[in-house]
N, C-alpha and C positions, 0 to 999 in steps of 0.2 A: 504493500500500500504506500511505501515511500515514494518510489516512482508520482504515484498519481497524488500524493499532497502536494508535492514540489510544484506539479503542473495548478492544481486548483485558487481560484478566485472567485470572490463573489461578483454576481450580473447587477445591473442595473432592477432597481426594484420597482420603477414605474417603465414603463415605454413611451412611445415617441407622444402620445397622444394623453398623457396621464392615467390610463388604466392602469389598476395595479399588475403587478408580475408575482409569480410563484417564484419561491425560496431558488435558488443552484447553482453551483458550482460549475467551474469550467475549468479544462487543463490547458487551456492555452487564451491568449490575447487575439484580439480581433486580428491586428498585424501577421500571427503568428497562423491563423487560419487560412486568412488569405495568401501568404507566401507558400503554405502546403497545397492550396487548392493550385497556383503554380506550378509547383514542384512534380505534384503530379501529373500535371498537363505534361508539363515539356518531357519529364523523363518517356511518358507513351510514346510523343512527336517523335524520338531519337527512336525508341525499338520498334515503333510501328512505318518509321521513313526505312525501316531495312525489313520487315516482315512481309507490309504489303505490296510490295514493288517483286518482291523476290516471287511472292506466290504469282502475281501475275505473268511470270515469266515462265513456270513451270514447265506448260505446255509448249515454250517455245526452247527453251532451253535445256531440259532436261527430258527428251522427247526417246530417248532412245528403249524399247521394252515398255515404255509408258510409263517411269520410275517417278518422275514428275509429280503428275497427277494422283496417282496411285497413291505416292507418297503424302498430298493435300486429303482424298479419300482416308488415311489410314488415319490422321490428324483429326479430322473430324469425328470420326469412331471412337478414339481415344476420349476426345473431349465429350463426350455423350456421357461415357463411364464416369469419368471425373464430374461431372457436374453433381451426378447423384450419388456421390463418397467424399470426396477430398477434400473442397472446399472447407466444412466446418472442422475435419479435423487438422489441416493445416494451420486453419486461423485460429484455432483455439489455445495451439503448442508456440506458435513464432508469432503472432497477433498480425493485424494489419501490417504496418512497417514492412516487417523482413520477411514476408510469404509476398509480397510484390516482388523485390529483386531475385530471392530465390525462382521464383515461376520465372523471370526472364531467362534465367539461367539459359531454360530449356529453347527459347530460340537463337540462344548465341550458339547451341551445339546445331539447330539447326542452320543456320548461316556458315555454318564451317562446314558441315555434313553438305555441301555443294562444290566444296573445293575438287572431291571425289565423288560424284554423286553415281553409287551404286546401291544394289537394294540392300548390300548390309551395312553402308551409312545412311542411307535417305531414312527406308521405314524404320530403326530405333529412334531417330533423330524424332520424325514426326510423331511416334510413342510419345514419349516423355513430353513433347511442345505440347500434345493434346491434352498429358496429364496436367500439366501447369497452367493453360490456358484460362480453367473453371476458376480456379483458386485467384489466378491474378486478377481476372475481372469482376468476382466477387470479393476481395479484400481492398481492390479499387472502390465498388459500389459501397460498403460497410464505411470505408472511411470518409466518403466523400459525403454523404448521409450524416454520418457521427458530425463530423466539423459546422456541415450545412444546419441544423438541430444548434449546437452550440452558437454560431455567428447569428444565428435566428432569433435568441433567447439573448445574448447581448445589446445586440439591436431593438428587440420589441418587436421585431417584424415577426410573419408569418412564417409558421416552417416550411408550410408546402413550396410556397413561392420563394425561400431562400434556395432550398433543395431545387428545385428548377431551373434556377438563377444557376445553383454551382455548376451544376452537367451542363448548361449551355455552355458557361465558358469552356469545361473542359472540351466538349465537343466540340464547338467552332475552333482551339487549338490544334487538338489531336486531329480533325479533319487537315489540315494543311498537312499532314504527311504523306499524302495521296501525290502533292506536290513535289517534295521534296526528294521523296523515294524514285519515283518516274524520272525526272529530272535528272538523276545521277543516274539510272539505268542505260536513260538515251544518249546521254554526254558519252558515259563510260564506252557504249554498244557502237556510235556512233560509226559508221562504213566511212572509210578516207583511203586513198592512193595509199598511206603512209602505212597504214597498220594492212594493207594487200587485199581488200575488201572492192570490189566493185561499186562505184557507186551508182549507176547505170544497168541495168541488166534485162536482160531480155526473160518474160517468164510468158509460161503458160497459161493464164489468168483463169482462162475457163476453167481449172481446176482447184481455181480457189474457193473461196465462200460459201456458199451453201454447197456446192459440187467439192468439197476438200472430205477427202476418205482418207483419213489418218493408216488403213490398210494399206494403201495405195497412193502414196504422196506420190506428186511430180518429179521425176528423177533430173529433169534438167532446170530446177525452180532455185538459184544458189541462195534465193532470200530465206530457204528453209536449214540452209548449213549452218551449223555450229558457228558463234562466231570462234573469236581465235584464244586460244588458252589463257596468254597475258591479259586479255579485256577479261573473261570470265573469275580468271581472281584476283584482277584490281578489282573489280567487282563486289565480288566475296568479301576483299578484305576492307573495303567502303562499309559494308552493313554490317561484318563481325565489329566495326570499330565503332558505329552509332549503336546496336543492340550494349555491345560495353559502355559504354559512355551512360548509356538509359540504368541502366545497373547502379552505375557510379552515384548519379545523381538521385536517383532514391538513397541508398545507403548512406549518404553522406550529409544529404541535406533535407529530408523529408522527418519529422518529427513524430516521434512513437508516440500511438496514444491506447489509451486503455478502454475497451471496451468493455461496460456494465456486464453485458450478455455472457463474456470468456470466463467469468468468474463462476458460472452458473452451467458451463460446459466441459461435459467428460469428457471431448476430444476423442472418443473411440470410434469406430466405425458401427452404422443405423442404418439399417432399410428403411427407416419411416416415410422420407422424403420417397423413394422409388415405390414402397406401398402406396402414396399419399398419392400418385406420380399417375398411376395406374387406376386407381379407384377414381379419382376425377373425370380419368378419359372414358370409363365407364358408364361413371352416373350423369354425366353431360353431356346433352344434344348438340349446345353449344360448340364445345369442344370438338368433339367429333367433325362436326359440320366447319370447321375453319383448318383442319389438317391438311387440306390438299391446300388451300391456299398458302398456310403456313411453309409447304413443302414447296411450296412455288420460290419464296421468298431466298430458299439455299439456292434450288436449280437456277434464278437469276441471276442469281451472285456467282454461280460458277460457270454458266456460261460466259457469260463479258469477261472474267478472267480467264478463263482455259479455253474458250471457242471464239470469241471474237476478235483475243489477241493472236492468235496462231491461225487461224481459217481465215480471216480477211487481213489483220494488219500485215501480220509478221510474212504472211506467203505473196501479198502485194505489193506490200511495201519495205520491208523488212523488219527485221527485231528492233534494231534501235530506233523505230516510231513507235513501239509500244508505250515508251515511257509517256511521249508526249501526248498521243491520241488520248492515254489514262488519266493524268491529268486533266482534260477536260473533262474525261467523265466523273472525276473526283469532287472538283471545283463546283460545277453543278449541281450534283449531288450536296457537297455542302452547303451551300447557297437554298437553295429549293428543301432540304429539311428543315434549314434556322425559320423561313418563308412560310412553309407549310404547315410548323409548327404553332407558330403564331395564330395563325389565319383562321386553324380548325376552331377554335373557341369563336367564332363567329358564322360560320358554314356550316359545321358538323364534319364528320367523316367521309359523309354519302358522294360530294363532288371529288374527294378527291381520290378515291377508289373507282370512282369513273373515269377520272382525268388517266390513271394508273394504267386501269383496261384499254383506254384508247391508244395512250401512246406505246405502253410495251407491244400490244395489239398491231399496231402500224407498222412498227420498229420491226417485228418478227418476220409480219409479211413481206415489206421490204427489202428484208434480208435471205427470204428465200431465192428472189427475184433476179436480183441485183447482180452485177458481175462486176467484183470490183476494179476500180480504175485508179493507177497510182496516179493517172494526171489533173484527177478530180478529185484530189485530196482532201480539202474540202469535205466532200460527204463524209469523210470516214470520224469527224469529230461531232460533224453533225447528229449522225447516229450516238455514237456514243454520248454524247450532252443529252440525246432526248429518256437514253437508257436510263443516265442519271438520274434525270427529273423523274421516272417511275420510279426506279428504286428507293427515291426518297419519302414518295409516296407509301411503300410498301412498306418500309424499315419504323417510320416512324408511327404510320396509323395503325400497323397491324401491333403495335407493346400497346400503343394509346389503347386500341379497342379492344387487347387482354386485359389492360390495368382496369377498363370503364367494366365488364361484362364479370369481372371476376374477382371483383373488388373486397370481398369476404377469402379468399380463398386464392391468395395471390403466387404463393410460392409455387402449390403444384401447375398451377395455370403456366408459370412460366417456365417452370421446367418441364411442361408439355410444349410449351413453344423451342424451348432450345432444342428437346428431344426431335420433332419434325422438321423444324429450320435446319439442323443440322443431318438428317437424315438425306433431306434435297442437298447437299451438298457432299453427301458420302457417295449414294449412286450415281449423280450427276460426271464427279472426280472418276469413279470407277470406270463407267461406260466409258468415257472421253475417249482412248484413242482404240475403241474398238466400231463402231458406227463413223456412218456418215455425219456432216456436220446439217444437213438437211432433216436426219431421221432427229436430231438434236433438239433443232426447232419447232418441228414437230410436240415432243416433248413437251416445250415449253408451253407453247400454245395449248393443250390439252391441261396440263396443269393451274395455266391461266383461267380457262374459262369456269374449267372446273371449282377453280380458287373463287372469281367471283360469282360462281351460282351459290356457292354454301354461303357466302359470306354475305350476299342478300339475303337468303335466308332466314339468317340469323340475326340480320336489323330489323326483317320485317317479325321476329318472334319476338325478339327485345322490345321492340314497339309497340306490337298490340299489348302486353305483358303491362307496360308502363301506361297504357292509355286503361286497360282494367283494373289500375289502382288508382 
């Protein structure tokens, strides 16, 4: 208990407005909040500017046996298991603090485990990154929460709305990694006379895009070679140095706190969560009926990283445009969630799960069509800016409309969502290089419609529900 008197002070016993305030303690200064809600931003920025750059590159990079992909599939599997075990007994033994840099650990081994990228470095690497994944962004969420509650109670303000306030900023931070990561990808990947790279090249096109069969690549397509060893671990050792660097800066400057809850926790390992997990998806219609959209939500996400970089960019234009086309779809995406987020408390949900259906909807069909042109470059940001603007749609309304519909009963709700979210991202990664990129899309589209027929559905039950009370 010494640790946590050292930290404690007393709050302000009126608020802003002279209502009284309740009695409490706090183990850190406003100053002291705010500089962790920092800390933790940026250290994400540095391990997420080498994680998600790296994954988008998979399919174009580490194509050979499909170890790639296979290896994001085996990641997601991992993290499945881990969300329903690890978390609480991680954070119960090392708290908040050091169960963040520890969980990084495990994508600095994967960022190394590309230097050699074979299946007996890729799949342990992506093990352990799957096990760590649950834990770090659960002792993220706990902390940011704890601090947000405390700066709330200093303030006089609201907690919901402090706690919304903190994830904004850290999201609109952490989003700029999408930037930074790309960025170094395309610089590093970049084709020049100097590194022996063509920059010009004559390709096959018809056999990109929706017609690209990973069974059956182009044999005279050189935008799909490997680039050349030196670019691949400057590379490597760019994201082993930002994933380090993100380690450092937790460790070093991020402020231990103690959590009421860890004192009350046995740290062993419980099925309760995975019983809780399962009996929900049972006794809910709801539930049920938002799975395939749910499962949409992974397959989107692993498409545009594994099929849209490698079947249109990388085989028309080359690998070192991935970074850049990605960034535009990152940048939008951030933008259109901060937008989106706002917006819905005056719209509802209903526009912009339409908005969702039309443009992923347009975007698909387009993409079956389409034969890509590197001299119409142009398009290929277009597209991906519009994929953003859906995804943004998806990512944020679909926790909004679990938190709205399951507001009693939140934990296994959402660990019904990471379970199907993550499921669309396990098969999605597996298939990758054995299908056509067409039978792909297909996929999507099926899972799309299918996504929003349930999910009308279940406005139109929630609604009558709310109008017979």
């Amino acid at each position: 208990m010494k640790d946590k008197e050292k930290y404690e002070m007393n709050y302000p016993t009126k608020g802003p407005y002279g209502h009284a305030l309740e009695p409490f303690t706090c183990q850190m200064t406003k100053f002291q909040i705010l500089k962790n809600l920092f800390v933790v931003s940026f250290g994400f920025v540095f391990l997420f500017t080498a994680y998600q750059s790296m994954a988008n590159l998979q399919s174009s990079l580490n194509k050979e046996e499909g170890v790639g992909t296979v290896s994001l599939s085996t990641l997601y599997g991992a993290l499945v298991v881990s969300c329903m075990f690890v978390p609480p007994i991680l954070i119960a033994h090392l708290g908040c603090k050091w169960t963040i840099p520890l969980s990084m650990c495990g994508y600095v081994l994967y960022m190394g485990a590309n230097f050699y990228a074979v299946w007996g470095t890729m799949i342990p690497a992506a093990i352990i990154l799957g096990l760590g994944a649950a834990p770090l962004w659960s002792a993220k969420c706990a902390y940011l929460t704890e601090t947000g509650v405390w700066y709330a109670k200093l303030t006089g303000q609201s907690e919901d709305a402090t706690i919304n306030r903190f994830f904004g900023i850290f999201f609109m931070i952490f989003q700029s990694s999408q930037i930074w990561g790309n960025l170094i990808s395309s610089t590093v990947l970049r084709a020049t006379p100097e590194n022996g790279t063509t920059l010009n090249v004559s390709n096959d096109l018809n056999k990109c895009g929706a017609n690209f069969d990973p069974t059956d690549p182009p044999t005279n397509n050189t935008n799909l070679m490997k680039p050349e060893e030196d670019q691949v671990y400057l590379l490597c050792g760019i994201y082993i140095a930002c994933a380090v660097v993100a380690v450092i800066v937790i460790s070093v400057l991020l402020d231990k706190i103690i959590l009421e809850k860890d004192e009350r926790r046995q740290g062993r390992p419980s099925p309760k969560l995975l019983i809780a997990t399962f009996k929900h998806l049972i006794s809910s219609p709801a539930q049920i009926l938002l799975i395939p959209l749910t499962i949409y939500s992974g397959v989107e996400q692993a498409f545009i990283s594994g099929d849209y970089t490698r079947s249109y960019i990388t085989c028309s234009l080359g690998i070192w445009n991935v970074g850049y086309v990605m960034i535009c779809y990152g940048v939008t995406d951030a933008i259109c969630s901060f937008a989106f987020g706002r917006m819905v408390q005056y719209v509802g949900h209903i526009p912009f799960f339409i908005l969702a259906f039309i443009v992923h909807g347009g975007v698909q069909i387009t993409l079956l069509f389409w034969i890509p042109d590197p001299d119409v470059i142009v398009i290929f940001y277009v597209l991906a800016a519009l994929w953003g603007m859906g995804d943004a749609v998806i990512q944020t309304q679909i926790n909004a409309f679990y938190g709205l519909l399951f507001k009693d009963n939140t934990e296994p709700a959402f660990a019904n969502y990471r379970l199907w979210e993550s499921s669309g991202f396990i098969f999605t990664y597996a298939y990758n290089d054995f299908i056509a990129t067409n039978v792909k899309i297909y996929v999507c589209m099926a899972f799309l419609l299918a996504g929003m027929a349930g999910y009308g559905t279940v406005e139109v039950i929630h609604r009558t529900k709310a109008v017979r009370k």
